[in-house]
OpenMM code with the backbone's topology and positions (N, CA, C; nanometers):
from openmm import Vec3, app, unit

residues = "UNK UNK UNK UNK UNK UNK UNK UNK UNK UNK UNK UNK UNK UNK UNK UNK UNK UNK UNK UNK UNK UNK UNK UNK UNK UNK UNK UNK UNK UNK UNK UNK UNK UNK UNK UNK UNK UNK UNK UNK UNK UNK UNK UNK UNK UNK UNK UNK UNK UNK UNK UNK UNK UNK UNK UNK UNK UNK UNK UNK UNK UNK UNK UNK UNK UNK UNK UNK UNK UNK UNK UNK UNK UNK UNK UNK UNK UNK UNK UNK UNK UNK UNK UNK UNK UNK UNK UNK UNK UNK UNK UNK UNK UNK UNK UNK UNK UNK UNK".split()
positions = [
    Vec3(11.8724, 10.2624, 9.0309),
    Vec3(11.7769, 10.2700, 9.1386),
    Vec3(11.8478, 10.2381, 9.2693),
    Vec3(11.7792, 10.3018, 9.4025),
    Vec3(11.8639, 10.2850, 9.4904),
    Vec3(11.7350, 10.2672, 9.5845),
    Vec3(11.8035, 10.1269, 9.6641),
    Vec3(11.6942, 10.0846, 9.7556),
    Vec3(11.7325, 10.0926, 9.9142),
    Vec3(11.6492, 10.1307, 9.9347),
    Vec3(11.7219, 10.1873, 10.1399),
    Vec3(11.5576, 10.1088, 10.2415),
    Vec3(11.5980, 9.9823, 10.3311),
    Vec3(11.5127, 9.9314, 10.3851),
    Vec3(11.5275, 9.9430, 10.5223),
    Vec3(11.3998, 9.9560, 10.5864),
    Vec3(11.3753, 9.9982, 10.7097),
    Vec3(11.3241, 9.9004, 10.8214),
    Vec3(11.3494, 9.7955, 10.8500),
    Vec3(11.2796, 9.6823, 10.9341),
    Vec3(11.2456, 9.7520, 11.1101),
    Vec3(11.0899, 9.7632, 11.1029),
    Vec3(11.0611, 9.7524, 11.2516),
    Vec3(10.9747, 9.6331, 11.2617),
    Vec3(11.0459, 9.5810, 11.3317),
    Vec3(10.9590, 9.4117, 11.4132),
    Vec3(10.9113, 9.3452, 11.2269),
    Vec3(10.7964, 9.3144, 11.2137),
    Vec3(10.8085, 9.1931, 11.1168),
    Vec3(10.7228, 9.2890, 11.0179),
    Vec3(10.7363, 9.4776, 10.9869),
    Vec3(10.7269, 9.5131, 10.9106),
    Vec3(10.8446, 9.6164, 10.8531),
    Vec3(10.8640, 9.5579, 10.7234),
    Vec3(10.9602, 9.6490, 10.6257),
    Vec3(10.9135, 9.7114, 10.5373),
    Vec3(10.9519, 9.8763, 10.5001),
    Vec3(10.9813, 9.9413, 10.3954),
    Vec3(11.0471, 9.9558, 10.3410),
    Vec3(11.0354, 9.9947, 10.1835),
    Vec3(11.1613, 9.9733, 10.1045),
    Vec3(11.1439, 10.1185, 10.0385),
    Vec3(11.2267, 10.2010, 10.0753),
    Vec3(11.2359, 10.3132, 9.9903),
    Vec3(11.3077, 10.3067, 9.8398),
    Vec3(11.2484, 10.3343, 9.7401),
    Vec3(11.3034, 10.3242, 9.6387),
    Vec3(11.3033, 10.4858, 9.5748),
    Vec3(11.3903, 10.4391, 9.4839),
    Vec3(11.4384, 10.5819, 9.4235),
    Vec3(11.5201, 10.5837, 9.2756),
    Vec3(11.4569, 10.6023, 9.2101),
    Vec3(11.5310, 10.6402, 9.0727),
    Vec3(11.4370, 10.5759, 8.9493),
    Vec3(11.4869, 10.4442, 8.8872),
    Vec3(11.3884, 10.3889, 8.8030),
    Vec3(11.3540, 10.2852, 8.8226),
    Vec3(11.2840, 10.1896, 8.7948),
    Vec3(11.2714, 10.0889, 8.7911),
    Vec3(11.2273, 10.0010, 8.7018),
    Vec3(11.3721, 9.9076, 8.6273),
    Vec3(11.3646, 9.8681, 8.4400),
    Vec3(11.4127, 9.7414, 8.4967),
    Vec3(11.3927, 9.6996, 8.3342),
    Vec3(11.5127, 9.5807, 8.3233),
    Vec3(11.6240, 9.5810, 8.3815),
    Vec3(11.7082, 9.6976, 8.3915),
    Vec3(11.8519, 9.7160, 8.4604),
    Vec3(11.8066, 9.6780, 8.6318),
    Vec3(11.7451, 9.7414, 8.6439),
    Vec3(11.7473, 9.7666, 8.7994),
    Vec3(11.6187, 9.6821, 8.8893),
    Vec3(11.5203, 9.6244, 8.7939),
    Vec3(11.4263, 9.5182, 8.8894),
    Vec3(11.5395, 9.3999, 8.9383),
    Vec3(11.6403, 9.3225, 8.8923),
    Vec3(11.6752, 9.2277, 8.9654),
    Vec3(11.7612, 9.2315, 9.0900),
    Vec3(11.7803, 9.3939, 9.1404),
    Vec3(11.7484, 9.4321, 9.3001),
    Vec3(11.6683, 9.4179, 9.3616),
    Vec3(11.5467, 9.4942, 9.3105),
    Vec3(11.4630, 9.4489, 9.3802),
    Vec3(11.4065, 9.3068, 9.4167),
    Vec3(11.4181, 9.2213, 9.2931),
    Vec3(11.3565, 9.0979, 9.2964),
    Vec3(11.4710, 8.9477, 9.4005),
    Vec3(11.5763, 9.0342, 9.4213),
    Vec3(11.6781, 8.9801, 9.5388),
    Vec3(11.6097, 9.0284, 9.6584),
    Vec3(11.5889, 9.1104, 9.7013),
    Vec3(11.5195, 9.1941, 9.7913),
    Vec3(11.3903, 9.0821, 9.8502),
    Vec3(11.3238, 9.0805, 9.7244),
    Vec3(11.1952, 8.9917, 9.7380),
    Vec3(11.1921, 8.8524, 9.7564),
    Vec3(11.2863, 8.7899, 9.7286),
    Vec3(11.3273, 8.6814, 9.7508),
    Vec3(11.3930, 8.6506, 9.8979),
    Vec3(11.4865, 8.7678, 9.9357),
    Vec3(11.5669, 8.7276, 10.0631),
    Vec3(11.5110, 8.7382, 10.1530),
    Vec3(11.4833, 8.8680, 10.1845),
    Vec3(11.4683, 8.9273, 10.2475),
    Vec3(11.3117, 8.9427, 10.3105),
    Vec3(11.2003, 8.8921, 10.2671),
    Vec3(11.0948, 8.9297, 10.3688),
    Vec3(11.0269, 8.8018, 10.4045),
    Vec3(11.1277, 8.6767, 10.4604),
    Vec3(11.0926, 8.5967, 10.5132),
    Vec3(11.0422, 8.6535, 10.6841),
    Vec3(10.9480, 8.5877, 10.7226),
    Vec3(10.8855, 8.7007, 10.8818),
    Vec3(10.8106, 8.7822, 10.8291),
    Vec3(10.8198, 8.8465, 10.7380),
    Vec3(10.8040, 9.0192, 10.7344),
    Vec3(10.6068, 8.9575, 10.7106),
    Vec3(10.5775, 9.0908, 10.8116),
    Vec3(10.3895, 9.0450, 10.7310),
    Vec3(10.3274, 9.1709, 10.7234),
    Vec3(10.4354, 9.2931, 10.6940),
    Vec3(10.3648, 9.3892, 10.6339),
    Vec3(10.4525, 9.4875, 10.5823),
    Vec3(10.4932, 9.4533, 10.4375),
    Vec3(10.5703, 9.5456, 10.3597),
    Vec3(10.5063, 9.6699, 10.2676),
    Vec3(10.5711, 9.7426, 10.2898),
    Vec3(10.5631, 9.8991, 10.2426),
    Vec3(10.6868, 9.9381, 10.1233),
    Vec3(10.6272, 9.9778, 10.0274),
    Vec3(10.7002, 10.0009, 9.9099),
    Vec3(10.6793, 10.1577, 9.8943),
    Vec3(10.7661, 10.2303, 9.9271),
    Vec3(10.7775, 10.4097, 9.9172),
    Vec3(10.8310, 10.4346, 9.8277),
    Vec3(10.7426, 10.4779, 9.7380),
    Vec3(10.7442, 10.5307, 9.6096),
    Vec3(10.7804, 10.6840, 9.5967),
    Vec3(10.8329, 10.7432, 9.6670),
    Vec3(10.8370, 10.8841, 9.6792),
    Vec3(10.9612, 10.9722, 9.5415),
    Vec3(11.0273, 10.8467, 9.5649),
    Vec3(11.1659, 10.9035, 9.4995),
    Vec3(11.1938, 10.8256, 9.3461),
    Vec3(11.0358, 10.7687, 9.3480),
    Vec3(11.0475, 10.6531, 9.1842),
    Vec3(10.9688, 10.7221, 9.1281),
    Vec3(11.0572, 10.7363, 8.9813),
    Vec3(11.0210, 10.8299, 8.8849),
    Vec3(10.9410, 10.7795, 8.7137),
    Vec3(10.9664, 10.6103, 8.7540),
    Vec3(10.9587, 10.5061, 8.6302),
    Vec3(10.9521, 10.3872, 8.6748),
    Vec3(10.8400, 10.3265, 8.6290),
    Vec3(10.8420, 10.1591, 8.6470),
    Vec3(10.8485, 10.1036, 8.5073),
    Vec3(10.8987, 10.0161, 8.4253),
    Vec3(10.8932, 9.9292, 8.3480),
    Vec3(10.8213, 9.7612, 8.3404),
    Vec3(10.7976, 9.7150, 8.2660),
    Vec3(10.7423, 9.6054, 8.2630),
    Vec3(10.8024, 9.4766, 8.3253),
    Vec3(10.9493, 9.5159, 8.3918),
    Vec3(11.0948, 9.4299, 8.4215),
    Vec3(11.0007, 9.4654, 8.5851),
    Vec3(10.9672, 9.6053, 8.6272),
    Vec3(10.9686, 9.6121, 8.7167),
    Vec3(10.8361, 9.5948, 8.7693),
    Vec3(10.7285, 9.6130, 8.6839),
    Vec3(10.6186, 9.5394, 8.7144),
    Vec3(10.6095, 9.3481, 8.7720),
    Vec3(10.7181, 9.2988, 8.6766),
    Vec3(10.7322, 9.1726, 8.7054),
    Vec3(10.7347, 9.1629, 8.8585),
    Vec3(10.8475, 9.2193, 8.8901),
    Vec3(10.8634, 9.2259, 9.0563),
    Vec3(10.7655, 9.2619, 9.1417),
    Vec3(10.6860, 9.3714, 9.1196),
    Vec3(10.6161, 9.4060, 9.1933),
    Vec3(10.4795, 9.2993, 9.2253),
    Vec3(10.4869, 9.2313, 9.0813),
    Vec3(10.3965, 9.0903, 9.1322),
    Vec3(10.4106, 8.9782, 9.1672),
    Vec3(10.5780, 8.9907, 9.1680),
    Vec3(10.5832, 8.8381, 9.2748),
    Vec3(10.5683, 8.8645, 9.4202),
    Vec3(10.5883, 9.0049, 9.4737),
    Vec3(10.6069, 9.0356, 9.5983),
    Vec3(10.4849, 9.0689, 9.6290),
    Vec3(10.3807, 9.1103, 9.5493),
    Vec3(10.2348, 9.0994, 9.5903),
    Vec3(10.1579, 8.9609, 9.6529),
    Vec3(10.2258, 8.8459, 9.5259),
    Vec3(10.1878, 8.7097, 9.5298),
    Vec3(10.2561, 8.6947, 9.6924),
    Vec3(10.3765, 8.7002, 9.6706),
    Vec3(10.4092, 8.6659, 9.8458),
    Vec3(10.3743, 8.6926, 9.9334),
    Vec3(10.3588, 8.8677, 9.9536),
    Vec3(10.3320, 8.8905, 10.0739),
    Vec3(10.1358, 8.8757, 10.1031),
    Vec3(10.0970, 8.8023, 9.9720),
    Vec3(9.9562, 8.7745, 10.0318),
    Vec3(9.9712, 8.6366, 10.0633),
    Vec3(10.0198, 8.5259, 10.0496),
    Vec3(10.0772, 8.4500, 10.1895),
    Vec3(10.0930, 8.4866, 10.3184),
    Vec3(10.1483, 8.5825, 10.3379),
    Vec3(10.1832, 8.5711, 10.4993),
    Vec3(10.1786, 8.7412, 10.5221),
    Vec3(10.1169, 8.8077, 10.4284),
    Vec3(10.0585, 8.9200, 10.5105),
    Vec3(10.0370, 9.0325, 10.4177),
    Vec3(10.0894, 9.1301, 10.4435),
    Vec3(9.9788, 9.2424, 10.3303),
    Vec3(10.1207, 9.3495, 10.2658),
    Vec3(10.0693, 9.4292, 10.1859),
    Vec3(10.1923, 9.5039, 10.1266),
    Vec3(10.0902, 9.6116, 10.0169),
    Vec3(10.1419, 9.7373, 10.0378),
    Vec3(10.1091, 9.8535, 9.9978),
    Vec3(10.2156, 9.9391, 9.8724),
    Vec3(10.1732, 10.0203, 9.8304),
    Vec3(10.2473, 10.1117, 9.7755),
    Vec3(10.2460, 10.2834, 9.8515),
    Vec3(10.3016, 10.3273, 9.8577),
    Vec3(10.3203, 10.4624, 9.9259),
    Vec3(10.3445, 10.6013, 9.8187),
    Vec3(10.3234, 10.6896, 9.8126),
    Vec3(10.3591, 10.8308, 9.8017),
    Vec3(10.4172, 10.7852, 9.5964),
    Vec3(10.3016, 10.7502, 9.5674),
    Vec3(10.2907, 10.6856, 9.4149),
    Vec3(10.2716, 10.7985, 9.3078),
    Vec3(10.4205, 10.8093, 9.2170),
    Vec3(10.3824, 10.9723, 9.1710),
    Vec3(10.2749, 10.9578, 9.0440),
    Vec3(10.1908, 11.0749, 9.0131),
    Vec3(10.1169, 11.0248, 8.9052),
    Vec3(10.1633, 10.9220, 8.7644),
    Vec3(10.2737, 11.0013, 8.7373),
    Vec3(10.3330, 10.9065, 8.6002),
    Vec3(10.3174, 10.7508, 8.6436),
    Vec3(10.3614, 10.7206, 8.7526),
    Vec3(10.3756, 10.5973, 8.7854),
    Vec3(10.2465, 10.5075, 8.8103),
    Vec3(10.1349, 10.6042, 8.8782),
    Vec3(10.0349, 10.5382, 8.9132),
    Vec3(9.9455, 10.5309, 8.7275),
    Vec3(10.0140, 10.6228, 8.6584),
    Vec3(9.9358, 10.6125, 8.5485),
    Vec3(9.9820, 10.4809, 8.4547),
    Vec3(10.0721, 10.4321, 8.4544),
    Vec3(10.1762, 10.2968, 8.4245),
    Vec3(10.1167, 10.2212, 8.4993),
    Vec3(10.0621, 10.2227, 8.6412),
    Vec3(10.0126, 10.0560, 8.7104),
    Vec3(9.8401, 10.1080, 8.6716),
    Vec3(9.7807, 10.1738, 8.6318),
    Vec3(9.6318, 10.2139, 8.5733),
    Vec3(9.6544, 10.1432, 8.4103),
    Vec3(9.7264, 10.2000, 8.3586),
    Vec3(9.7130, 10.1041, 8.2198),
    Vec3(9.7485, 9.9709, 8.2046),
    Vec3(9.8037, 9.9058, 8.3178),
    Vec3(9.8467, 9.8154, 8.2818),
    Vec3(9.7475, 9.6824, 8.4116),
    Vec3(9.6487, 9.7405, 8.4774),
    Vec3(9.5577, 9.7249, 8.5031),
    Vec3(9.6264, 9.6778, 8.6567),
    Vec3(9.7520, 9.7016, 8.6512),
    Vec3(9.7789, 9.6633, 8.8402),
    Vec3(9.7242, 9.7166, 8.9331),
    Vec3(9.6747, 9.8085, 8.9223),
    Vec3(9.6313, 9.9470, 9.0026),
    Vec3(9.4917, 9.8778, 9.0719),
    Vec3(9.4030, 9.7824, 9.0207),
    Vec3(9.3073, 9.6954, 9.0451),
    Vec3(9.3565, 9.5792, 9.1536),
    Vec3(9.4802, 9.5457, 9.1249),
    Vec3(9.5369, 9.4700, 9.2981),
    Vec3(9.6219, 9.4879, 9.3698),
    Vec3(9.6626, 9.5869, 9.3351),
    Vec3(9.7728, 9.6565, 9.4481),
    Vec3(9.7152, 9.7377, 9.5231),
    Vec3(9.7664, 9.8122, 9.6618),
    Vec3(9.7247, 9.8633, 9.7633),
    Vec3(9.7730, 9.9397, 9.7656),
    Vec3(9.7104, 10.0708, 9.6974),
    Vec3(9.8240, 10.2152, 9.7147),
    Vec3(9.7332, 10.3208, 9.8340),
    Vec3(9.8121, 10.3808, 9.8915),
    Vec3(9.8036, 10.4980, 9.9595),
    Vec3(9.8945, 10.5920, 9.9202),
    Vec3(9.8206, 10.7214, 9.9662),
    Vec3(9.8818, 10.8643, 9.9639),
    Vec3(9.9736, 10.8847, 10.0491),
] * unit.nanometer
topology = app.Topology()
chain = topology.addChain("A")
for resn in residues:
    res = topology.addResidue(resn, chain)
    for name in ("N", "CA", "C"):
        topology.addAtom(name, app.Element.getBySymbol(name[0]), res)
Protein backbone atom coordinates (compact mmCIF):
# COMPACT_ATOMS: atom_id res chain seq x y z
CA UNK A 1 0.00 0.00 0.00
CA UNK A 2 1.15 3.36 -0.76
CA UNK A 3 0.21 6.37 1.23
CA UNK A 4 0.62 10.04 -0.29
CA UNK A 5 -0.60 12.96 2.34
CA UNK A 6 -1.77 16.27 1.60
CA UNK A 7 -1.76 18.91 4.59
CA UNK A 8 -3.73 22.24 4.00
CA UNK A 9 -3.80 24.29 7.32
CA UNK A 10 -5.05 21.75 10.12
CA UNK A 11 -6.76 19.50 7.44
CA UNK A 12 -5.08 16.28 5.97
CA UNK A 13 -5.76 13.69 3.37
CA UNK A 14 -4.37 10.57 3.03
CA UNK A 15 -4.52 9.03 -0.29
CA UNK A 16 -4.23 5.46 -0.12
CA UNK A 17 -3.71 2.92 -2.64
CA UNK A 18 -3.28 -0.71 -2.98
CA UNK A 19 -4.36 -2.96 0.08
CA UNK A 20 -4.83 -2.65 3.26
CA UNK A 21 -3.76 -6.02 5.62
CA UNK A 22 -1.79 -7.07 8.23
CA UNK A 23 1.32 -6.26 6.03
CA UNK A 24 0.52 -2.83 5.35
CA UNK A 25 -1.94 -1.31 8.34
CA UNK A 26 1.20 -0.58 10.53
CA UNK A 27 1.77 2.44 7.99
CA UNK A 28 -0.96 3.56 8.34
CA UNK A 29 -1.28 3.20 12.07
CA UNK A 30 2.34 5.32 12.23
CA UNK A 31 0.56 7.80 10.19
CA UNK A 32 -2.18 7.86 12.91
CA UNK A 33 -0.18 8.12 15.62
CA UNK A 34 2.34 10.88 14.28
CA UNK A 35 1.11 12.62 12.34
CA UNK A 36 -2.40 14.27 12.97
CA UNK A 37 -1.53 16.02 16.02
CA UNK A 38 -3.42 19.81 15.01
CA UNK A 39 -5.07 18.15 12.28
CA UNK A 40 -9.15 18.59 12.92
CA UNK A 41 -10.26 17.33 9.75
CA UNK A 42 -8.89 14.22 8.13
CA UNK A 43 -9.87 12.73 4.86
CA UNK A 44 -9.09 9.18 3.98
CA UNK A 45 -9.25 8.76 -0.16
CA UNK A 46 -10.15 5.65 -0.89
CA UNK A 47 -9.98 5.88 -4.60
CA UNK A 48 -7.01 3.69 -5.27
CA UNK A 49 -7.89 0.96 -2.21
CA UNK A 50 -8.84 -2.13 -3.51
CA UNK A 51 -8.95 -4.26 0.07
CA UNK A 52 -9.29 -3.62 3.67
CA UNK A 53 -8.56 -6.42 6.15
CA UNK A 54 -9.37 -6.76 9.71
CA UNK A 55 -5.41 -5.45 10.47
CA UNK A 56 -6.76 -2.56 8.61
CA UNK A 57 -9.99 -2.09 10.07
CA UNK A 58 -8.07 -1.96 13.39
CA UNK A 59 -6.58 1.30 12.17
CA UNK A 60 -9.25 2.77 10.79
CA UNK A 61 -10.73 2.74 14.39
CA UNK A 62 -8.21 4.17 16.27
CA UNK A 63 -8.11 7.14 13.91
CA UNK A 64 -11.87 7.45 14.10
CA UNK A 65 -11.51 7.29 18.05
CA UNK A 66 -8.96 10.19 17.62
CA UNK A 67 -9.99 12.32 15.33
CA UNK A 68 -13.41 12.47 17.31
CA UNK A 69 -11.36 14.19 20.01
CA UNK A 70 -10.30 17.01 18.23
CA UNK A 71 -12.29 16.93 15.10
CA UNK A 72 -13.96 14.94 12.36
CA UNK A 73 -12.68 12.41 9.62
CA UNK A 74 -14.40 10.90 6.56
CA UNK A 75 -13.86 8.29 4.03
CA UNK A 76 -13.80 9.35 0.30
CA UNK A 77 -14.37 7.72 -3.21
CA UNK A 78 -15.08 4.12 -1.19
CA UNK A 79 -15.07 1.33 -3.87
CA UNK A 80 -18.02 -1.03 -3.49
CA UNK A 81 -15.95 -4.19 -2.43
CA UNK A 82 -14.66 -2.11 0.25
CA UNK A 83 -17.71 -0.38 1.39
CA UNK A 84 -19.19 -3.94 1.33
CA UNK A 85 -16.27 -5.15 4.02
CA UNK A 86 -17.03 -1.89 6.36
CA UNK A 87 -21.21 -2.94 5.81
CA UNK A 88 -20.52 -6.43 7.13
CA UNK A 89 -18.51 -5.70 9.57
CA UNK A 90 -20.90 -3.07 10.79
CA UNK A 91 -18.29 0.05 10.51
CA UNK A 92 -20.20 1.56 7.88
CA UNK A 93 -22.73 2.61 10.96
CA UNK A 94 -19.76 5.05 12.35
CA UNK A 95 -17.75 6.07 9.86
CA UNK A 96 -18.37 9.04 7.57
CA UNK A 97 -18.25 8.10 4.01
CA UNK A 98 -18.85 10.27 1.02
CA UNK A 99 -18.92 9.87 -2.71
Amino acid sequence: MEIKKELNGTALTLFLSGRLDAVTAPDLDKVVQNDLTGITDLTLDFSELVYVASAGLRVLLLAQKRMKKQGSMKLTHVSEDVKDVLDMTGFIDFLTIEE
